[in-house]
C-alpha positions in Angstrom: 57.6 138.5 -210.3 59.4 139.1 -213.3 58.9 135.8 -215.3 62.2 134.5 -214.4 62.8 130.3 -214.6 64.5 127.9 -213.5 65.8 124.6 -215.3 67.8 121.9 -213.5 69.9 119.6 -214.1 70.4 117.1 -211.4 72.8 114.3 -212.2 75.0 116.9 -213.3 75.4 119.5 -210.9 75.8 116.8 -208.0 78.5 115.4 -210.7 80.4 118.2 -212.0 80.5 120.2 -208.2 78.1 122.7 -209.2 76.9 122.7 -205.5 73.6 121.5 -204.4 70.7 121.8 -207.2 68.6 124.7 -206.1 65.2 122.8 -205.8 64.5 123.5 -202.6 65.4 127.2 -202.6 63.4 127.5 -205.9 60.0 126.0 -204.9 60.5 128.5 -202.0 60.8 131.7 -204.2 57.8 129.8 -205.9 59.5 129.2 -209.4 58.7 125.5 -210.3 61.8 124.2 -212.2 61.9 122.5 -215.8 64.4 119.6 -215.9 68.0 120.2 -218.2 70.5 117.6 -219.3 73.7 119.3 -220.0 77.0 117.9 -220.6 75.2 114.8 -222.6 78.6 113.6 -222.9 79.1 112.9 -219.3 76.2 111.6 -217.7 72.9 110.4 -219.5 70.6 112.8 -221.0 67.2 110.8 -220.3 64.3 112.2 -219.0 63.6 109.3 -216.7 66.8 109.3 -214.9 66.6 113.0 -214.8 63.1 112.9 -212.9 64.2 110.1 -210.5 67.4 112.3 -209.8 65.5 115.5 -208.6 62.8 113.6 -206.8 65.0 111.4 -204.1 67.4 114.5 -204.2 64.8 116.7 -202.8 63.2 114.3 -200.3 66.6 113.3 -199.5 67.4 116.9 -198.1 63.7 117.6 -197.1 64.2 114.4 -195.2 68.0 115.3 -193.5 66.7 118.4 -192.4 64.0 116.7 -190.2 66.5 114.3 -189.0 68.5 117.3 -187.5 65.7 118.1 -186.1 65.5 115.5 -184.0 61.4 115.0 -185.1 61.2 111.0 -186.0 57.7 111.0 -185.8 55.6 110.4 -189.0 53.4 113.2 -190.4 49.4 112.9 -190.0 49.8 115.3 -193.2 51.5 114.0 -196.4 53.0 115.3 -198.4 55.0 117.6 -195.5 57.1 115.9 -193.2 57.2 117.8 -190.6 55.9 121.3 -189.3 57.7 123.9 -190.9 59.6 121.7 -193.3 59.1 121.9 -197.1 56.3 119.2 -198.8 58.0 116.4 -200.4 57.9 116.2 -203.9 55.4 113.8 -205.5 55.7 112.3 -208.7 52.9 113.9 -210.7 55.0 117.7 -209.7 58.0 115.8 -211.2 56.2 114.8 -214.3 54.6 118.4 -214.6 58.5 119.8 -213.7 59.7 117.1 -217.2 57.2 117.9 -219.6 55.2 121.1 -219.1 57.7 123.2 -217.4 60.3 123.2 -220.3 58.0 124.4 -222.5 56.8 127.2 -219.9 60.3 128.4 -219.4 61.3 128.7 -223.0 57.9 130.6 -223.3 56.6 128.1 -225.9 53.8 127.0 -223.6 51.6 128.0 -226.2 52.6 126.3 -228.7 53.9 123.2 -227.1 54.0 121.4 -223.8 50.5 119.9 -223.3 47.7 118.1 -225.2 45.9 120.6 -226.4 43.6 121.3 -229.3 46.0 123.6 -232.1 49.1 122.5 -230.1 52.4 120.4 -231.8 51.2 116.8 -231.3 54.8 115.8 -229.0 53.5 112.3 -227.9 55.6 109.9 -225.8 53.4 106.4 -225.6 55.3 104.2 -222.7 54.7 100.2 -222.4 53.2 99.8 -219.1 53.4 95.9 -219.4 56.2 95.8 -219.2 57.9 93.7 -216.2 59.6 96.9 -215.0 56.1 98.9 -214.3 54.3 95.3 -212.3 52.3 95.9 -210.9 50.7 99.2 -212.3 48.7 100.7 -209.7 49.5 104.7 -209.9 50.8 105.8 -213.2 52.7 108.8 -212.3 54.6 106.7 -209.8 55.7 104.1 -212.4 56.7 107.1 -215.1 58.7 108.5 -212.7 59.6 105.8 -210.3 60.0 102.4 -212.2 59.9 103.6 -216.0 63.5 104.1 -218.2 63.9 104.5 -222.0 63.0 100.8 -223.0 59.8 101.6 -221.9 59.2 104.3 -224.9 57.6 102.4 -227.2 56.0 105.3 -229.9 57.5 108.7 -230.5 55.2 111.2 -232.0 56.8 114.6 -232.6 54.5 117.5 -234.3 52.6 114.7 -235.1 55.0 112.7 -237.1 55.7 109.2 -235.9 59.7 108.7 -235.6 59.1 105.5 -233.4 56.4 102.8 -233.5 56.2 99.9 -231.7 59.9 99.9 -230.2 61.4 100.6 -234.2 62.8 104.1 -235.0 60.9 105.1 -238.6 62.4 107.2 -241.0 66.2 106.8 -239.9 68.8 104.9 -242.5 
C-alpha cells in the first residue's frame, strides 16, 4: 500500500546464503519483483541467466510444496499446480519482472521501461535464428528459456546504437 518494491537477485542470494529469494512471499503481499545482479564480481550479471534463475527457483519450491503434499496429480488449471498452491511463474511474468519492473521500482516508469511514444528508446534486438532458439514457436519461452547474451545482436540505448549486428560501435 505504500509503493514499496522489491528487486531480486537470484543467483546470488542462493550463492552468497542470503536465504531463499523472497519470490514467493512477495507475489503473495502482491509486489511483483524487478530482477538485481549484485556482486557482478561473483556470479554473472546477465539478464538471461538472471530470468532462468527466478523462474525454475520459483516452480521448483511451488513444485516441493505440492510434493509434500502428497497431490501427484496434474492440474486441469495451469498455471496453478494444485488447489491452494501459488501459480507457477510463466515466462512472459518473467520478462515483465526483467524489463518493466526495474524501471517501475526505481520510479522511472515514465520515462523508461516500455515502448512507448516520448519514452528513452532502450531497444534490445535478439537473433532468433539462431540454433539455440530452434525451433521458435513461443517467443517469450525462447527469451527466457533458451536465449543467453550471444543472442543480443543490436543494442539501442536512448536511441543511440552501441551494438549492431553482433559489433559494439563507438568503443576503442
Amino acid at each position: 500500500d505504500a509503493g514499496a518494491g522489491v528487486s531480486i537477485a537470484f543467483p546470488i542470494e542462493m550463492t552468497m546464503r542470503h536465504g531463499m529469494p523472497p519470490i514467493l512471499k512477495s507475489l503473495e503481499m502482491g509486489i511483483e519483483p524487478s530482477l538485481s545482479v549484485d556482486v557482478e564480481c561473483t556470479m554473472t550479471a546477465d539478464f538471461f541467466t538472471q530470468m532462468r534463475s527466478m523462474m525454475t527457483m520459483q516452480r521448483m519450491m511451488v513444485n516441493q510444496m505440492v510434493l509434500e503434499q502428497g497431490n501427484f496429480e496434474f492440474p486441469n488449471q495451469w498455471p496453478t499446480p494444485a488447489p491452494n498452491m501459488p501459480a507457477l511463474l510463466n515466462t512472459r511474468d518473467v520478462l515483465r519482472y526483467a524489463t518493466m519492473n526495474g524501471a517501475k521500482a526505481l520510479r522511472l516508469d515514465s520515462k523508461v521501461g516500455s515502448l512507448t511514444p516520448g519514452k528513452e528508446a532502450d531497444i534490445i534486438i535478439l537473433d532468433a535464428q539462431a540454433i539455440n532458439v530452434a525451433p521458435l514457436n513461443h517467443v517469450p519461452g525462447a527469451v527466457v528459456s533458451l536465449m543467453d547474451r550471444g543472442n543480443v545482436e543490436t543494442v539501442l540505448v536512448a536511441g543511440k546504437v552501441r551494438k549492431w549486428k553482433g559489433k559494439l560501435r563507438g568503443v576503442d
